[in-house]
C-alpha positions as CSV (number, residue, x, y, z in Angstrom):
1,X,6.3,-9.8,-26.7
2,X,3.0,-8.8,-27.2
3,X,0.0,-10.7,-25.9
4,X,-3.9,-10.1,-25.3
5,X,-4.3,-7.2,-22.9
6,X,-0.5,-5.8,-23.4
7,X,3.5,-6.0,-23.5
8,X,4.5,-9.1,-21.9
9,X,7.1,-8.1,-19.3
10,X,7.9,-11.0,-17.0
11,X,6.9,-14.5,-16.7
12,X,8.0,-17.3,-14.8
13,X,4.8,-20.1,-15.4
14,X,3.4,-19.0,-12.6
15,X,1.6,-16.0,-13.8
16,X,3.2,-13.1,-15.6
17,X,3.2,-9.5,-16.0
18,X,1.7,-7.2,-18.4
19,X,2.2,-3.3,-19.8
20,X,-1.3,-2.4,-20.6
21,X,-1.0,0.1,-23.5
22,X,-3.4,2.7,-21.9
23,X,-1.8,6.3,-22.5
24,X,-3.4,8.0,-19.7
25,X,-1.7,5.9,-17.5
26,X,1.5,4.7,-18.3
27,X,3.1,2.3,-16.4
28,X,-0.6,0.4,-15.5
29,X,0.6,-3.8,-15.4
30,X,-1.6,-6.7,-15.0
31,X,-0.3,-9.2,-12.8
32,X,-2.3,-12.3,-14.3
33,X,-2.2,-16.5,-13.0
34,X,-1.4,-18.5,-15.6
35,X,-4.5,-20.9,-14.6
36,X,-7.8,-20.0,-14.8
37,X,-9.0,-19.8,-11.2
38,X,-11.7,-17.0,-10.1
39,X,-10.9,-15.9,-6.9
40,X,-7.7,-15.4,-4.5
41,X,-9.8,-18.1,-1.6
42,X,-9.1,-20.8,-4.7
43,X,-5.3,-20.5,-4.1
44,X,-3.7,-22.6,-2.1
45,X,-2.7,-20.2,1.0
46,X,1.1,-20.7,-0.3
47,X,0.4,-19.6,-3.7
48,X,-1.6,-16.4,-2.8
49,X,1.4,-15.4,-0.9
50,X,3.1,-16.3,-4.1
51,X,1.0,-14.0,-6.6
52,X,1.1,-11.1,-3.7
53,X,4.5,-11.1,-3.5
54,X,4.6,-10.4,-7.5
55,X,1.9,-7.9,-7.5
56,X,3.8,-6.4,-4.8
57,X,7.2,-6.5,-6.6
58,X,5.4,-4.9,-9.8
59,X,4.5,-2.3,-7.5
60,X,8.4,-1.9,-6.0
61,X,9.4,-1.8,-9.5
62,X,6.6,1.0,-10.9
63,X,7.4,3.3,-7.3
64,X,11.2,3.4,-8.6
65,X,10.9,4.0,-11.6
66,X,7.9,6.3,-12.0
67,X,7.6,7.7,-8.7
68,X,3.7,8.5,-8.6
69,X,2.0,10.0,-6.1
70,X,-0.1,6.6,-5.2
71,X,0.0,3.2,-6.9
72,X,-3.9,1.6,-6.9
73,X,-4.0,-2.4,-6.7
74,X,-7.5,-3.8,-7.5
75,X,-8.4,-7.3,-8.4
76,X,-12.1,-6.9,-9.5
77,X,-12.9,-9.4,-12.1
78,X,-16.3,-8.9,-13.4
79,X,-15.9,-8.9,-16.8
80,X,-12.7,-11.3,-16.9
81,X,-13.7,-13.9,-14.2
82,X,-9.9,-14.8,-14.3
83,X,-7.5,-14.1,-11.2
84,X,-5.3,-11.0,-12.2
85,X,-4.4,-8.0,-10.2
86,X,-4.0,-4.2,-11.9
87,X,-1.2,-2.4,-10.5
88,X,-1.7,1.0,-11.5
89,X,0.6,4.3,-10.9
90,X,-1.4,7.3,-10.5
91,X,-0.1,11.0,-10.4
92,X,-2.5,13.9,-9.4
93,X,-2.5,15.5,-13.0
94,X,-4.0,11.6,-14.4
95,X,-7.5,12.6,-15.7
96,X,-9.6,10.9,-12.7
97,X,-7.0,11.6,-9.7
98,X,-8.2,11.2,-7.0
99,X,-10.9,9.0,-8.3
100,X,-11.2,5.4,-9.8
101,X,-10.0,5.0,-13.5
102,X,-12.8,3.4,-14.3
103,X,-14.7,6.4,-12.7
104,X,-16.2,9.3,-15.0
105,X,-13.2,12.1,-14.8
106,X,-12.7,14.2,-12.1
107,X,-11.1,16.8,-13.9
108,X,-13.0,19.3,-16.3
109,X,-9.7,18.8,-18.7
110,X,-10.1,15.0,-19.3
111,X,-6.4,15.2,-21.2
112,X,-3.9,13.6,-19.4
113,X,-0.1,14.9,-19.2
114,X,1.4,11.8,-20.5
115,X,4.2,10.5,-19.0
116,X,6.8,9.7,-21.2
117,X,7.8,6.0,-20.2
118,X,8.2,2.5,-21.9
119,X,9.3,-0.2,-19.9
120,X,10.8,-3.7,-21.7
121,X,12.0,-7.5,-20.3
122,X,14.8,-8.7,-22.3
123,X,18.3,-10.1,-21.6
124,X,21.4,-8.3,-21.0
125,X,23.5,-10.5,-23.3
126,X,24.6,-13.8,-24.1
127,X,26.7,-13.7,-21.5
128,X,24.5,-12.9,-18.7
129,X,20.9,-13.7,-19.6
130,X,20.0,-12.8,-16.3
131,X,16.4,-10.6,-17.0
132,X,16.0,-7.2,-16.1
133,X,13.4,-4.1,-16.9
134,X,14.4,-1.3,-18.5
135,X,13.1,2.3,-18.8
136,X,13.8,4.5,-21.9
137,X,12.6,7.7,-22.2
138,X,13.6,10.8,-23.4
139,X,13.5,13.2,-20.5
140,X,14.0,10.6,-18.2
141,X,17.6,9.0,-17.5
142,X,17.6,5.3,-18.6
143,X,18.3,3.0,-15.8
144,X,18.1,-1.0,-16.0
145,X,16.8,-2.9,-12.5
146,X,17.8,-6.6,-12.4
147,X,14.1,-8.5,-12.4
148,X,15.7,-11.1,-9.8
149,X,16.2,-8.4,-7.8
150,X,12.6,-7.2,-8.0
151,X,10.9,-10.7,-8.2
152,X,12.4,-12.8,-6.6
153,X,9.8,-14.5,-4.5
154,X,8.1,-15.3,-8.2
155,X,11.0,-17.0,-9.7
156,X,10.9,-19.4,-6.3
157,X,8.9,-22.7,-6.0
């Protein structure tokens, strides 16, 4: 599904999670709070541990599947004063490695090897409508990871 700011991947009411469409760096999610609150200090201390532990999950789930050299996790929020947390896989030929994205490139060559990669939330089946992400790709393998697995301190309380 899409939605403002990318491919929704995962939801539970909570917040949700995001595939920006940024071809320079494929893979880079958005873990965003469903509420509008401004900073992580306006969570209740059990809900920051909540939203974390999904950022952190997204992460987990990026690592396995794209295995970059580093993941970057920023929450900055100065243009969208609403919580979200960018989880961003970065590999040394990306344009600004070993810099910022949002820095000018590092690189003379500002094109980026893409990585071919598209990752999807759907249902197994009517049978088992248990959720999982999926990677397709042509030179890479598909594999399917069970999103329970992966989040499963989101889908609790």
């Amino acid at each position: 599904m899409r939605l403002p700011g990318g491919d929704l991947l995962w939801r539970d009411g909570f917040c949700r999670v995001v595939l920006v469409d940024d071809p320079g760096y494929p893979g880079f999610c958005r873990v965003v709070l469903e509420r509008h609150v401004k900073e992580m200090t306006d969570l209740e201390p059990a809900e920051r541990t909540r939203l974390m532990n999904t950022v952190f999950a997204t992460e987990a789930v990026l690592r396995e599947l794209l295995d970059p050299d580093k993941v970057n996790l920023a929450s900055l929020g100065n243009v969208t004063q609403h919580l979200h947390w960018h989880v961003i896989p970065r590999h040394r030929r990306d344009r600004h490695f070993p810099r910022p994205i949002w820095a000018e490139p590092s690189h003379a060559d500002a094109r980026c090897a893409r990585l071919p990669t598209a990752v999807r939330l759907r249902p197994r089946s009517d049978a088992d409508s248990t959720d999982h992400v999926e990677l397709r790709s042509p030179s890479i393998k598909p594999d399917a990871l069970p999103i329970s697995r992966i989040l499963p301190a989101a889908r609790s309380g």
